[in-house]
N, C-alpha and C positions, 0 to 999 in steps of 0.2 A: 206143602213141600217139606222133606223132613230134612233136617241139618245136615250136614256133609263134614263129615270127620277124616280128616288125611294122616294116618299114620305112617310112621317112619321108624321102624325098627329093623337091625339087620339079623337079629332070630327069627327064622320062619316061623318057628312056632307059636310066638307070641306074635305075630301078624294075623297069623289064622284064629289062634283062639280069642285075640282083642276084637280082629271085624266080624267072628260070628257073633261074640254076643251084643256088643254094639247093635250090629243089625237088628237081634233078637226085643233091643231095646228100642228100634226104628230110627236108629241113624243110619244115611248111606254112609260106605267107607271105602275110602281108597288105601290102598297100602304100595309103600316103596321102600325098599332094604336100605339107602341110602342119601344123605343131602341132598346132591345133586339133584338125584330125583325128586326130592322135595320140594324142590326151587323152580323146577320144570312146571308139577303139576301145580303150584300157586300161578303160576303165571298161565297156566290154561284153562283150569277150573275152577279156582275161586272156593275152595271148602271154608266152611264156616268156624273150622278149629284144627289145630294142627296137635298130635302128641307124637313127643319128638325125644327119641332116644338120646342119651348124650354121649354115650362111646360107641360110634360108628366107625367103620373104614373110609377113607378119603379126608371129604371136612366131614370133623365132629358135629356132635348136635351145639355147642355152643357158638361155633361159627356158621351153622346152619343159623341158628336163632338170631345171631347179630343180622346175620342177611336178609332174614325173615322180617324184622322190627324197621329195618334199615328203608324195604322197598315195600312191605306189608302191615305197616305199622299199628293196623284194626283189626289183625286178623289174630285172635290170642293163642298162644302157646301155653302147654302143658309139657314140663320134662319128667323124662321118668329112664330110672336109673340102676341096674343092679350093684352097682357101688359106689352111690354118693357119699361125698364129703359135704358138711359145712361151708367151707369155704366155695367150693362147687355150688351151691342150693344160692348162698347168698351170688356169687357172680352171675347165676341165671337171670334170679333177680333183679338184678341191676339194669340187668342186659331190658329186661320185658318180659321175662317167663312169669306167666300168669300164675302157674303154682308147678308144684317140684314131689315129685312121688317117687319112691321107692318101690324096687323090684325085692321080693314076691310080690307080683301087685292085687291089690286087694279091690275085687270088682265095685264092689258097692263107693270106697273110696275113689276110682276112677270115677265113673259112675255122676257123683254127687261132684268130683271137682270138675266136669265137664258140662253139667248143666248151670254150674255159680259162672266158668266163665263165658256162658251163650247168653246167661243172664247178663252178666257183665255187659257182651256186647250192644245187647239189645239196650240195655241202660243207656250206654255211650251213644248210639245211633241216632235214638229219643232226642239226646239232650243235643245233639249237633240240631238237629232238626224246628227241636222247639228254640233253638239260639240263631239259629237263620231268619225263622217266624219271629222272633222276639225282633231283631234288627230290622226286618222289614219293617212291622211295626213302627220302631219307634225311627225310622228314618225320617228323613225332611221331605216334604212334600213340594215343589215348585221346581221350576227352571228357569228364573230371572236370573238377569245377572249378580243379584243381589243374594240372591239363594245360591247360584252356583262359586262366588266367590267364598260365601260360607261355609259351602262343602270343602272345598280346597283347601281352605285353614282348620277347615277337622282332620284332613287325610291327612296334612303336614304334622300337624299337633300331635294326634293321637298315640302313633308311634313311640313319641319322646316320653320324658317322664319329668316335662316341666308345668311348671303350675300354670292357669289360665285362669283368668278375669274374664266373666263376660257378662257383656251390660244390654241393656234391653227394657222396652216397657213392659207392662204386667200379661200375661199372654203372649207373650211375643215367642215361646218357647225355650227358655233358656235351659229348663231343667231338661226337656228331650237333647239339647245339644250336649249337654255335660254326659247324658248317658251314651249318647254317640261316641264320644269321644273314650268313654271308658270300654263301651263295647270294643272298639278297633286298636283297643291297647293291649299291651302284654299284659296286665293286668287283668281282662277279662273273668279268667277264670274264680277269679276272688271279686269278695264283695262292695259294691258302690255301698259308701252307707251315707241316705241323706242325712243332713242337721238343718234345722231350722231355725235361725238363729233368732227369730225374735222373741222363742222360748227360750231362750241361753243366757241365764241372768247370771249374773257374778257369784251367789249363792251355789250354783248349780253347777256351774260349768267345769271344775277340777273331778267332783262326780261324774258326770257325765262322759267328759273326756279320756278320763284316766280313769275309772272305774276304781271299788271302795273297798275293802275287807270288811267281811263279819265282824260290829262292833265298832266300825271307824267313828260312829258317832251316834248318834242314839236311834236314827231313824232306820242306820241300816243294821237290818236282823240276817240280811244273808250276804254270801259275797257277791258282790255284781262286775262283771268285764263291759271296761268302757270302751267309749267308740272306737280308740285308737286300735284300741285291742281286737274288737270286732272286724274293723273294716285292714291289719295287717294283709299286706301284699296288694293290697287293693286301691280304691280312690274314694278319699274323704270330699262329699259336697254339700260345702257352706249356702244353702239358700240364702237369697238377702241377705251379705255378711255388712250391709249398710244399715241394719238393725239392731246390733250390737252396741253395747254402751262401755264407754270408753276405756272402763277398769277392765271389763269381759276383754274388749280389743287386747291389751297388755298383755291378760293370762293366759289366751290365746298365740299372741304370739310366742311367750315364751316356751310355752310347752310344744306347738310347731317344731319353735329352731331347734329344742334340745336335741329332739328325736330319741331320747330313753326318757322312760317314767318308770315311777312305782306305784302302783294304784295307792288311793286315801289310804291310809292307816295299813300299809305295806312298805315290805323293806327290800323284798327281792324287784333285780334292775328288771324292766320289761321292754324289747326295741320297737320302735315306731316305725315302718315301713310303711309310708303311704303317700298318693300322690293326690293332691289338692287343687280342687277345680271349686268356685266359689261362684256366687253369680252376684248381681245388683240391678236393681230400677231406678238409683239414682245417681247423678256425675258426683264421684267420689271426688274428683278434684277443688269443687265446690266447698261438698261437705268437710274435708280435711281446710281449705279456709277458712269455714264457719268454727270449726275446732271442734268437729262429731266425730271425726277419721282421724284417727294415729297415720302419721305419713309414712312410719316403719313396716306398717302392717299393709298401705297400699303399696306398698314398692315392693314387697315380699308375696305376692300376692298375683303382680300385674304385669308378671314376666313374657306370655303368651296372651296381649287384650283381643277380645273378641266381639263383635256387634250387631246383636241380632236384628234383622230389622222389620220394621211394623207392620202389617198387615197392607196398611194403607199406602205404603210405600213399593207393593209388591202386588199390585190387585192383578196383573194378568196368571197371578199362579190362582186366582180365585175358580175357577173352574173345573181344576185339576184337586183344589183341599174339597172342595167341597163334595165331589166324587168320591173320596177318598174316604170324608167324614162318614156318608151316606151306605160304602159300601160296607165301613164297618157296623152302622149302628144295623144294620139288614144282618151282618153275621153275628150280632152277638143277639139278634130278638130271632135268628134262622127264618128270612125271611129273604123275600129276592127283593135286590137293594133298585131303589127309587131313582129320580131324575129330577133335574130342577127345569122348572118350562125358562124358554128363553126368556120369559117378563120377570120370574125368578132372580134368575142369575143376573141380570141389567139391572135387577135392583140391590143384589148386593155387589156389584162391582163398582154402583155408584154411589154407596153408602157416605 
């Protein structure tokens, strides 16, 4: 099936001689002299690219394009123009216009900017798709009640952009919920970046965090961008932040609250924008008794507590993971996926 290209110019001329060669280059093409019509045939046919004149009779092509982004927001724009401005080029821009050409137009330039944005879209479609697969993936498996109230407190949570504490034994999956929750956040689109904190030694952690300039100190030879820097717009998650030693807890906190750093042996300010989801396998309120836990740093921490709970606690989802585990390891060896006999499954339900 070959791409379907809608153009919209109100010169016949350049309508004829853009859809012949187009075609000539195997795109179908529809052509309409004006907006209106433009707006008509999106809503009937679905063309895979829009190039969209900007001074038209009726609405122009800017007001065409805001309607276009408005109710067709995948579907990319190309303007083109026999007398743009700057200021014109960047307000396309703004608007959604995927690129901005100038009349005479130069076929090979249409041409090349029509295939970058089919490309584009095909990029964009890709990553919707492998982001739907990714969330199935790493979704929760069960319908106890126990699973389903945990859902509920990720649908609540996620949205916000408050911190969360979640506690749990070891497998219990805390790290999938922290990804849940960053999946269904406005955050999504930037990066989770794990830390693990029982590498996070006092030595290390201003490095790491805030990352060092060429020369900060003898080891480092290049400049390096720390996590904060890394995971911006995103969600920073602290594995086992119950693993931390007590000085790390401090420098930790403090460089949290500031929310601006300078990498090591830098001077310019750099912002922290990030949202913090930590996990634990053990009752921090215990450990801040024994005096292993700063109490500043579980109460800064423990805004949103969450609690996974243990397998053993949940055995009627045991038929449903196990399915689950089965039908993945069958797709990733491409094999048709197995079954447990029912003396199977009676034995791990009574585990």
């Amino acid at each position: 099936m070959f791409p379907s290209i809608l153009i919209a110019d109100d010169e016949a001329s350049i309508l004829k001689s853009l859809s012949g060669i187009l075609s000539d280059e195997g795109f179908e093409t529809i052509t309409v002299s004006n907006g209106y019509e433009a707006l008509k045939i999106l809503e009937s046919e679905s063309p895979d690219l829009v190039l969209l004149d900007i001074w038209m009779p009726g609405i122009d092509g800017i007001d065409t394009l805001r309607e276009i982004k408005k109710n067709f927001p995948a579907t990319p724009v190309i303007m083109i123009t026999g007398h743009g401005t700057i200021e014109t080029a960047v307000n396309a821009t703004k608007i959604g216009a995927f690129d901005f050409i100038e009349k005479p137009l130069s076929i090979d330039k249409v041409i090349v900017a029509i295939n970058n944005a089919l490309n584009f879209r095909r990029l964009e479609e890709e990553n919707r798709f492998l982001r739907k697969k990714t969330i199935e993936r790493n979704s929760i498996t069960g319908n106890c009640p126990a699973i389903q109230e945990l859902k509920r407190q990720i649908s609540i949570t996620a949205p916000t952009d408050a911190w969360v504490l979640i506690s749990g034994e070891n497998g219990t999956g805390k790290e999938l919920v922290a990804r849940m929750i960053h999946q269904f956040s406005g955050r999504s689109e930037h990066p989770m970046i794990d830390v693990n904190c029982a590498a996070l030694s006092d030595e290390l952690i201003e490095s790491e965090l805030l990352g060092h300039e060429k020369g900060a100190f003898n080891a480092a030879t290049a400049k390096k961008k720390g996590i904060l820097e890394l995971a911006h717009q995103g969600t920073l998650f602290f594995d086992e932040i119950g693993d931390l030693g007590l000085k790390t807890q401090a420098a930790l906190l403090r460089i949290l609250q500031e929310k601006q750093f300078s990498r090591v042996g830098g001077s310019r300010v750099l912002t922290a924008d990030v949202r913090v989801i930590a996990s634990t396998n053990k009752n921090l309120e215990k450990e801040i008794a024994a005096g292993r836990i700063r109490e500043d740093l579980y109460f800064r921490l423990n805004v949103v507590p969450i609690v996974v709970p243990p397998l053993r606690e949940r055995r009627e989802d045991i038929p449903e993971l196990s399915a689950t585990l089965l039908a993945q390891i069958a797709e990733k060896n491409r094999t048709s996926p197995k079954r447990l006999s029912p003396e199977g499954m009676k034995l791990l339900q009574n585990y």
